[in-house]
C-alpha positions as CSV (number, residue, x, y, z in Angstrom):
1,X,0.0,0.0,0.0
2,X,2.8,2.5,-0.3
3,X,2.7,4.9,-2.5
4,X,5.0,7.2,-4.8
5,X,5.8,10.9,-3.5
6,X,8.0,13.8,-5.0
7,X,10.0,15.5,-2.8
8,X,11.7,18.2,-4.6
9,X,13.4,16.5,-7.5
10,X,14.1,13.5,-5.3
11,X,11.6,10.5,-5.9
12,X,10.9,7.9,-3.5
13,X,8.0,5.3,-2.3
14,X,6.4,5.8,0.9
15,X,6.8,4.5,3.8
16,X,8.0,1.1,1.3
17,X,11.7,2.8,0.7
18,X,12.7,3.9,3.9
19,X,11.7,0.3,5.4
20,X,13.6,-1.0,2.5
21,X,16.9,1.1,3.4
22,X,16.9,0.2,7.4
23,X,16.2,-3.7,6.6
24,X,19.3,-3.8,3.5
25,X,21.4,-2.5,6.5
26,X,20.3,-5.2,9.2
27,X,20.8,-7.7,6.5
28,X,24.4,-6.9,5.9
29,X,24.8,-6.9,9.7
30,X,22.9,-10.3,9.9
31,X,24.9,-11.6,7.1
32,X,27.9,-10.9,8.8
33,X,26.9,-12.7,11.9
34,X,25.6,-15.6,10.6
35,X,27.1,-16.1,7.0
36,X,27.4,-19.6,8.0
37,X,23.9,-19.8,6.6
38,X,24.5,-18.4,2.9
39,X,27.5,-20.8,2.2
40,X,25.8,-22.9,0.6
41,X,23.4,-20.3,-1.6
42,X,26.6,-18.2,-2.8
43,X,27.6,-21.1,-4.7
44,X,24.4,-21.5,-6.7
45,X,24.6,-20.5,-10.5
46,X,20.9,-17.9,-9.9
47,X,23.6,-16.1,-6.9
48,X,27.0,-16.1,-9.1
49,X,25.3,-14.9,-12.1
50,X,23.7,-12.5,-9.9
51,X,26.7,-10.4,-8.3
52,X,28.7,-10.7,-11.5
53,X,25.3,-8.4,-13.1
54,X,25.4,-6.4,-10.0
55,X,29.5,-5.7,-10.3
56,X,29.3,-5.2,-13.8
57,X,26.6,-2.4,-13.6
58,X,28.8,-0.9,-10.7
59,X,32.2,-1.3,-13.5
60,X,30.0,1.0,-15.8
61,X,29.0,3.3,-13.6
62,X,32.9,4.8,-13.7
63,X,32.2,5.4,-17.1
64,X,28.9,6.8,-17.1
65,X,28.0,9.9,-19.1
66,X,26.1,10.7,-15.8
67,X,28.1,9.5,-12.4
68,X,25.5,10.9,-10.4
69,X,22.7,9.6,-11.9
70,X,24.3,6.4,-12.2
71,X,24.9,6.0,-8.1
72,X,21.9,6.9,-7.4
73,X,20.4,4.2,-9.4
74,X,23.2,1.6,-7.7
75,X,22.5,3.0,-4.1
76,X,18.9,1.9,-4.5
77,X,19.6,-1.3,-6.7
78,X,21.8,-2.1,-3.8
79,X,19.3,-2.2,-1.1
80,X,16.8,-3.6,-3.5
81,X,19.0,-6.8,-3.7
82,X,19.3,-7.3,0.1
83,X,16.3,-6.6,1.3
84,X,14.7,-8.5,-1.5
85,X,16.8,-11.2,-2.4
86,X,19.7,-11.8,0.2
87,X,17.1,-11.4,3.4
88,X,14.2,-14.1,1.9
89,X,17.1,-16.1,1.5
90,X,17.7,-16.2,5.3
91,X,13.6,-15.3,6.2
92,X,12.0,-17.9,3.8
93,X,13.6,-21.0,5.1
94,X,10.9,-23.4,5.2
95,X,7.5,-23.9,4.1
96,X,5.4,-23.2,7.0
97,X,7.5,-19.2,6.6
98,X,6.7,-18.9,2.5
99,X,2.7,-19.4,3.6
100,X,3.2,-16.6,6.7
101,X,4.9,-14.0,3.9
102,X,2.0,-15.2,1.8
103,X,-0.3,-13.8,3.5
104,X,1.7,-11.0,4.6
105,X,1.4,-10.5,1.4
106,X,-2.0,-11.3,0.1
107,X,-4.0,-9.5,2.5
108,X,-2.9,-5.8,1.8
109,X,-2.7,-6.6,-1.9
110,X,-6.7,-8.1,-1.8
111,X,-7.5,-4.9,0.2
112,X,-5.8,-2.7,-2.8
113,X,-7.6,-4.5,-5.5
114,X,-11.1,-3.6,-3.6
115,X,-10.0,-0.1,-3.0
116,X,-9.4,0.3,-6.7
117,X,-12.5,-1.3,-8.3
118,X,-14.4,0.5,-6.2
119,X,-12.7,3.5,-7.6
120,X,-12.9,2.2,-11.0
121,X,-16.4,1.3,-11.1
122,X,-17.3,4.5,-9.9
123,X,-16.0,5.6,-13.2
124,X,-17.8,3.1,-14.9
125,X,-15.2,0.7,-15.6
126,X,-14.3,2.4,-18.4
127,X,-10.8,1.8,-20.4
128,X,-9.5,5.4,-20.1
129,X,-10.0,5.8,-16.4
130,X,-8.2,3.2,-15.0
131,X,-5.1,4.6,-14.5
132,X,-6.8,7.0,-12.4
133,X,-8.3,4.4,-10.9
134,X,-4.7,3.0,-9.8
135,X,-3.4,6.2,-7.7
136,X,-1.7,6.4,-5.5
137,X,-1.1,2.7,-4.5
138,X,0.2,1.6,-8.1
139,X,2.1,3.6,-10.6
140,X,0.0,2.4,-13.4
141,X,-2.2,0.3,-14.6
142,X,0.8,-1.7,-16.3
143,X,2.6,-2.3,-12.6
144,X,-0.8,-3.0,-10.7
145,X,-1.8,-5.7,-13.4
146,X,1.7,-7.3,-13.6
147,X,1.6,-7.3,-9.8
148,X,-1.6,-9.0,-9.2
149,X,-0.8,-11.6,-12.3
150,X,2.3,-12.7,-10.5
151,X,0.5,-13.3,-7.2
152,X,-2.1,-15.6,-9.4
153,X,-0.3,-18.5,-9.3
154,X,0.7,-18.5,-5.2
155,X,-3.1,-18.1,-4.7
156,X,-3.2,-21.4,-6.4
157,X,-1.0,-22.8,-4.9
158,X,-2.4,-21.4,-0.8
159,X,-5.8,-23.5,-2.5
160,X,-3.7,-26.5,-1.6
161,X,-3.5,-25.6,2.7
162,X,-6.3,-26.0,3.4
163,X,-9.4,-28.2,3.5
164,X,-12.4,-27.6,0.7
165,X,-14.9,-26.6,3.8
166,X,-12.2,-24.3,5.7
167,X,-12.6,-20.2,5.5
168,X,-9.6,-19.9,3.9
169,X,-10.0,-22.4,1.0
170,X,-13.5,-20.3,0.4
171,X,-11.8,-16.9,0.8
172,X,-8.9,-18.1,-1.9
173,X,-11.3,-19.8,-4.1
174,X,-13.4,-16.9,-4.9
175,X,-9.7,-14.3,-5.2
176,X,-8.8,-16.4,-8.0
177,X,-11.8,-15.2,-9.9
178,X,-11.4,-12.0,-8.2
179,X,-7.9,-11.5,-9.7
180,X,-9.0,-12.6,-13.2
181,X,-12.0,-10.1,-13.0
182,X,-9.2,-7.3,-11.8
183,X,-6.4,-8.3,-14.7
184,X,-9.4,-8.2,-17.2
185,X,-10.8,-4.8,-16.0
186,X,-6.9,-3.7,-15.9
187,X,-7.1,-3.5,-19.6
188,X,-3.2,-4.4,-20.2
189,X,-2.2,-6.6,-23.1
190,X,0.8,-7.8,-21.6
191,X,-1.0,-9.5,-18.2
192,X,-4.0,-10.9,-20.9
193,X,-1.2,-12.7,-21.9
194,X,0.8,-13.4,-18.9
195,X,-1.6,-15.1,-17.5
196,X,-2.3,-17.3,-20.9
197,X,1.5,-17.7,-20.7
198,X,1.6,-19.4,-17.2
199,X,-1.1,-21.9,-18.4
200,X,1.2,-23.1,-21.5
201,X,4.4,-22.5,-20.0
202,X,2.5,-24.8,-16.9
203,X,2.3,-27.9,-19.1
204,X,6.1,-26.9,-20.6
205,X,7.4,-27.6,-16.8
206,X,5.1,-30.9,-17.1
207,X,6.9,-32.2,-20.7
208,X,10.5,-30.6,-19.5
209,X,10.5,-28.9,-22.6
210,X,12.4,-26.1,-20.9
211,X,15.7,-26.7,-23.1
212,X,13.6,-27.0,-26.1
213,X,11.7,-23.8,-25.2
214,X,14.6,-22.4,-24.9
215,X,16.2,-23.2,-28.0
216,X,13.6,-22.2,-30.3
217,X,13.1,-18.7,-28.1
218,X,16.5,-18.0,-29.0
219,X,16.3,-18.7,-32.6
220,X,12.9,-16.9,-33.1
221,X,14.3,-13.7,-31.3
222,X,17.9,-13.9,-33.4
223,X,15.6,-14.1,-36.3
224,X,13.6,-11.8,-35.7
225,X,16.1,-9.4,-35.1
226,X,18.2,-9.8,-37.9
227,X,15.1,-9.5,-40.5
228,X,13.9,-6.4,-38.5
229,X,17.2,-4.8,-39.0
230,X,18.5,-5.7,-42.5
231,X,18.2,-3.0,-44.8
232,X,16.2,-1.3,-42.7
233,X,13.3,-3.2,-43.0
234,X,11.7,-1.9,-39.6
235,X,10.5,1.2,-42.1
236,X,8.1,-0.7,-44.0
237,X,5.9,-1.1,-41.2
238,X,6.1,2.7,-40.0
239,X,2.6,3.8,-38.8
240,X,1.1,7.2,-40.2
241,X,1.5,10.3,-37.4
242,X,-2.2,11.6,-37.5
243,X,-4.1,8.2,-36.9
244,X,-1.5,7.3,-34.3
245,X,-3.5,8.1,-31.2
246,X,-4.7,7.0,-27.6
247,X,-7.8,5.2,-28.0
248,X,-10.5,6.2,-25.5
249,X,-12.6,2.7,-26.2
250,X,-11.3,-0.8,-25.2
251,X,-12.3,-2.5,-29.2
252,X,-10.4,0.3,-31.0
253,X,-7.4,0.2,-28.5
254,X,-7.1,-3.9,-29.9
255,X,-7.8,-3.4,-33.3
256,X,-5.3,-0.3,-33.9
257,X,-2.4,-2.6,-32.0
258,X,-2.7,-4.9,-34.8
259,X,-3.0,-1.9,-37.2
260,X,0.3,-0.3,-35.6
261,X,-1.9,2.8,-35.1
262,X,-2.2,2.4,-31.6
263,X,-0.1,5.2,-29.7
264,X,1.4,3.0,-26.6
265,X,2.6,0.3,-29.1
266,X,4.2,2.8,-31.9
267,X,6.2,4.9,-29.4
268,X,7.4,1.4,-27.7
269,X,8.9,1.2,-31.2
270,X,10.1,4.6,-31.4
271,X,12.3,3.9,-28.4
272,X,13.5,0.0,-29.4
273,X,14.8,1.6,-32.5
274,X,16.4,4.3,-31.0
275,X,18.1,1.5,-28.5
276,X,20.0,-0.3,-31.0
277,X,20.8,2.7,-32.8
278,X,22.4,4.1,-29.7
279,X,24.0,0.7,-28.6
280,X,25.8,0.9,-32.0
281,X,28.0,4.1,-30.6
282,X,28.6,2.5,-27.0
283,X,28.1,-1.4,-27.9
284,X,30.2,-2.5,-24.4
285,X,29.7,-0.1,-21.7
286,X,26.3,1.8,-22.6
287,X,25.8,5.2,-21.6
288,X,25.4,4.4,-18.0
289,X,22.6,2.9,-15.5
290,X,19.7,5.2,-15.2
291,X,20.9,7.6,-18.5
292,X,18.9,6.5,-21.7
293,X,16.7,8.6,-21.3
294,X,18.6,11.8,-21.7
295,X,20.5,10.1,-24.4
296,X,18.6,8.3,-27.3
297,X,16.4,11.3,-28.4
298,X,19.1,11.5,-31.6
299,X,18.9,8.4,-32.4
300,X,14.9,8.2,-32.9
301,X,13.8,7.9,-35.9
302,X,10.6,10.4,-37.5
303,X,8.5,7.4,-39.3
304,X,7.7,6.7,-35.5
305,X,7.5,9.3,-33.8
306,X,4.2,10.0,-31.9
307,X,2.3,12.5,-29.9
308,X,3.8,11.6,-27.1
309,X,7.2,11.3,-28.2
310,X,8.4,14.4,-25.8
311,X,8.4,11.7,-23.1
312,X,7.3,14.8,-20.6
313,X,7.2,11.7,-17.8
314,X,10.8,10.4,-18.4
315,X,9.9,6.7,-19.2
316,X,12.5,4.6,-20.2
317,X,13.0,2.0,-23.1
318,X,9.9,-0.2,-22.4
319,X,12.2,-3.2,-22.6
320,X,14.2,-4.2,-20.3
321,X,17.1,-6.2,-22.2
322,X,17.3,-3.4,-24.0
323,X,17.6,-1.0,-21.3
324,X,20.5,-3.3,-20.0
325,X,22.1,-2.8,-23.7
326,X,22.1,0.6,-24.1
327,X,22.8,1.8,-20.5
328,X,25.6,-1.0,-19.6
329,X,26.7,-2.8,-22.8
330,X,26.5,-5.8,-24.3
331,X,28.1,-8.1,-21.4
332,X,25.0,-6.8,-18.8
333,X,22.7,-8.3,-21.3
334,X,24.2,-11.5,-21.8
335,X,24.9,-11.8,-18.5
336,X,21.1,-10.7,-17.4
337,X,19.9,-13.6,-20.2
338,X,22.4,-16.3,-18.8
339,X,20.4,-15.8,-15.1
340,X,17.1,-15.6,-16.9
341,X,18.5,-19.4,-18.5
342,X,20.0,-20.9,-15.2
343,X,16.6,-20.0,-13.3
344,X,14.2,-21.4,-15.8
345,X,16.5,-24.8,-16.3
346,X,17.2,-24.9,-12.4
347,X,13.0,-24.8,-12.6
348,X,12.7,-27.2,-14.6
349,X,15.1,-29.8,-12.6
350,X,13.5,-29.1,-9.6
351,X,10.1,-30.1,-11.0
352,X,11.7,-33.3,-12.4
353,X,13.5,-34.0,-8.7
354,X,10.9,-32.8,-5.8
355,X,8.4,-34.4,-4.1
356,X,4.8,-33.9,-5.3
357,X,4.1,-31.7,-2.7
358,X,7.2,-29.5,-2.8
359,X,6.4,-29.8,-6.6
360,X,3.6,-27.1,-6.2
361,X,5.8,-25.0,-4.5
362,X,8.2,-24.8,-7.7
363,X,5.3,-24.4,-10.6
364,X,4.2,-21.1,-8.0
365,X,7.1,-19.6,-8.2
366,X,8.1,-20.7,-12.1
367,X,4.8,-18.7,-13.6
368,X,5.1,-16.2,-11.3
369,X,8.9,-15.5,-13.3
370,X,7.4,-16.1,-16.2
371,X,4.4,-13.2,-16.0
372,X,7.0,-11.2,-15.2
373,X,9.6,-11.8,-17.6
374,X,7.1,-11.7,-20.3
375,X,5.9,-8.0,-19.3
376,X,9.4,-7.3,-18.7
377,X,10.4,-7.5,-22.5
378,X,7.1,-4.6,-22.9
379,X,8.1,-2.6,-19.8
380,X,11.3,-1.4,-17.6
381,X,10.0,-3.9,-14.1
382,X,13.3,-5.1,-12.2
383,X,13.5,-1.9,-10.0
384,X,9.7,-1.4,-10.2
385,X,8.6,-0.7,-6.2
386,X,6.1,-3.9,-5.9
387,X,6.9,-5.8,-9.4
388,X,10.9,-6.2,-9.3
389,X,10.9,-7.1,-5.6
390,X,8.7,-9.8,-6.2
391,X,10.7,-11.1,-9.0
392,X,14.0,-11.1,-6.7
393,X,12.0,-12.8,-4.2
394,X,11.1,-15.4,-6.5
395,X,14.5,-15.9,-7.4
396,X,16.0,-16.4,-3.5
397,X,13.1,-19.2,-2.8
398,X,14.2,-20.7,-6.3
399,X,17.4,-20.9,-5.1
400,X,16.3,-21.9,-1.3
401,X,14.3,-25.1,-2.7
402,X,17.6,-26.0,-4.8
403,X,20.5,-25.7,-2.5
404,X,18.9,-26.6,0.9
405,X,15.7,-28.7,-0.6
406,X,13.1,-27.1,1.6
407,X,11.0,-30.2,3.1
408,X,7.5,-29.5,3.7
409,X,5.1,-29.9,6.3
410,X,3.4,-33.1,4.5
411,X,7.1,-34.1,3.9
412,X,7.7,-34.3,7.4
413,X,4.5,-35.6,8.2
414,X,5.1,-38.8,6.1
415,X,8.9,-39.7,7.7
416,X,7.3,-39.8,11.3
């Protein structure tokens, strides 16, 4: 339930960030004191891959066109890893924990949801006011939808506690439509099709097709890039300036995405292009973290440009691997798609190795990283207050399960 606030020219989440701050400084203190407990986790391919990012983006930031800029963003990417991926990796230790954070979790978020469709349908539930509807608690519709996708899957999973006749199981049961009605009324594309993706990348974990997946990922993307890019073929499909607009209605907003006269999808373009253009002149240390923006204006190109091209908000590259390219070179995004591998094929082993109870556990967390790294390739989400921390958390209880096999309850249960 925190929200954003502006103090001077200084941004910050309220009372989220300062909590964040005081618990990245007991965890260093704690890790200290009892690193005795993380031995085991440093050695796992999700942590190595993880600091080597995290040094590499501090190697750039000595070369940044913007020093200043570029701490700042470290400072908070810094406390952003410890409080949300070092600590759950001390905090989140067993099962009977994950299903106290749950709800820790769930209960504030549920509340939120209410607050906003009250809001919403005051307005009719209309497509153009729901990112009013959104403020103050979420930043846009776009973070409040990925959120609340990436909590779909642990609801499922809390289904599994408890008894069909309990409170809870009722309470959970009806959420799961509650959600679906919420990421509907949301009216983003990219958690419409999060949600389709956990379902199919569900019965991916079932045929251990995550190599395959994989495989065939990376060949359409290469592809795709390379036909995009070759003699400027990306200007065939330029849209025309006066029909590219915001559409008020929900039908027209579809239709003029596929007609690449929708507003939202055109300038998403507008800035992809100007990203490689701009990785062309610094291919292997970018520009600097947190310093596209002021950067790739000469490198758009006019066939997309759009009415809101002036960027008066200061939103980034919509794209996250591009983001990485542009501000910190080429190594940061290989490095960034070598975790994104190692945490989908540690996934998949652990669904092949666990229990069938600690097997649930596992699918939870998989989709969860997979609604997020699917929005993530449409939006800038890893420092996102709400969205990135839940991603990072998803990443320490990956690693958790793998290095110290986390038995449940049921587990137990069955040995005595």
């Amino acid at each position: 339930i925190s929200v954003e606030m502006e103090i001077g020219s200084f941004g910050t989440d309220l009372p989220s960030e300062p909590i964040v701050i005081l618990l990245s400084i007991c965890t260093m203190l704690y890790a200290i004191r009892n690193f005795h407990l993380v031995k085991n986790a440093i050695k796992h391919p999700i942590f190595i891959f993880l600091c080597f990012l995290y040094l590499w983006s501090w190697f750039t930031v000595i070369f940044s066109t913007n020093v200043f800029l570029s701490v700042k963003y470290m400072l908070a990417k810094s406390w952003y890893l410890l409080t949300f991926f070092v600590l759950p990796i001390f905090l989140l230790d067993s099962t009977k924990r994950i299903r106290q954070f749950f709800w820790c979790l769930f209960i504030p978020s549920f509340i939120s949801i209410i607050f906003i469709m009250i809001r919403h349908g005051m307005q009719g539930f209309t497509f153009d006011s729901i990112t009013d509807a959104v403020h103050p608690i979420y930043r846009n519709h776009v973070n409040y939808a990925v959120f609340i996708t990436m909590l779909l899957p642990f609801i499922f999973l809390a289904r599994t506690w408890y008894s069909p006749k309990s409170f809870p199981y009722k309470l959970l049961n009806f959420s799961v439509l509650f959600f679906l009605l919420a990421i509907y009324l949301s009216y983003t594309r990219g958690a419409w099709l999060a949600v389709i993706a956990m379902l199919v990348y569900f019965f991916i974990l079932k045929w251990n097709a995550t190599k395959q997946l994989l495989l065939i990922a990376g060949i359409a993307v290469i592809s795709f890039t390379v036909y995009i890019l070759k003699d400027n073929n990306y200007l065939k499909y330029s849209p025309n300036y006066d029909t590219t607009i915001y559409h008020d209605e929900l039908g027209d907003h579809l239709s003029s995405t596929f007609e690449m006269e929708d507003m939202s999808t055109v300038e998403r373009f507008y800035r992809w292009i100007a990203a490689v253009h701009l990785f062309k002149d610094h291919p292997l240390l970018g520009v600097g973290p947190n310093n596209f923006v002021s950067h790739y204006k000469p490198y758009t190109v006019t066939a997309y440009e759009t009415y809101i091209s002036d960027n008066e908000e200061k939103s980034t590259v919509h794209n996250y691997f591009l983001l990485l390219l542009t501000e910190q070179g080429l190594p940061a995004l290989i490095l960034f798609i070598c975790l994104l591998i190692v945490v989908l094929l540690t996934a998949q082993k652990l669904y092949n190795q666990v229990s069938t109870t600690q097997r649930k556990y596992i699918v939870a967390i998989t989709l969860c990283i997979i609604a997020f790294l699917l929005n993530n390739s449409l939006s800038d989400l890893v420092e996102a207050n709400k969205v990135g921390s839940l991603f990072y958390i998803c990443l320490a209880l990956l690693l958790h399960f793998s290095v110290n096999n986390i038995s449940t309850e049921e587990d137990i249960n069955k040995l005595t």
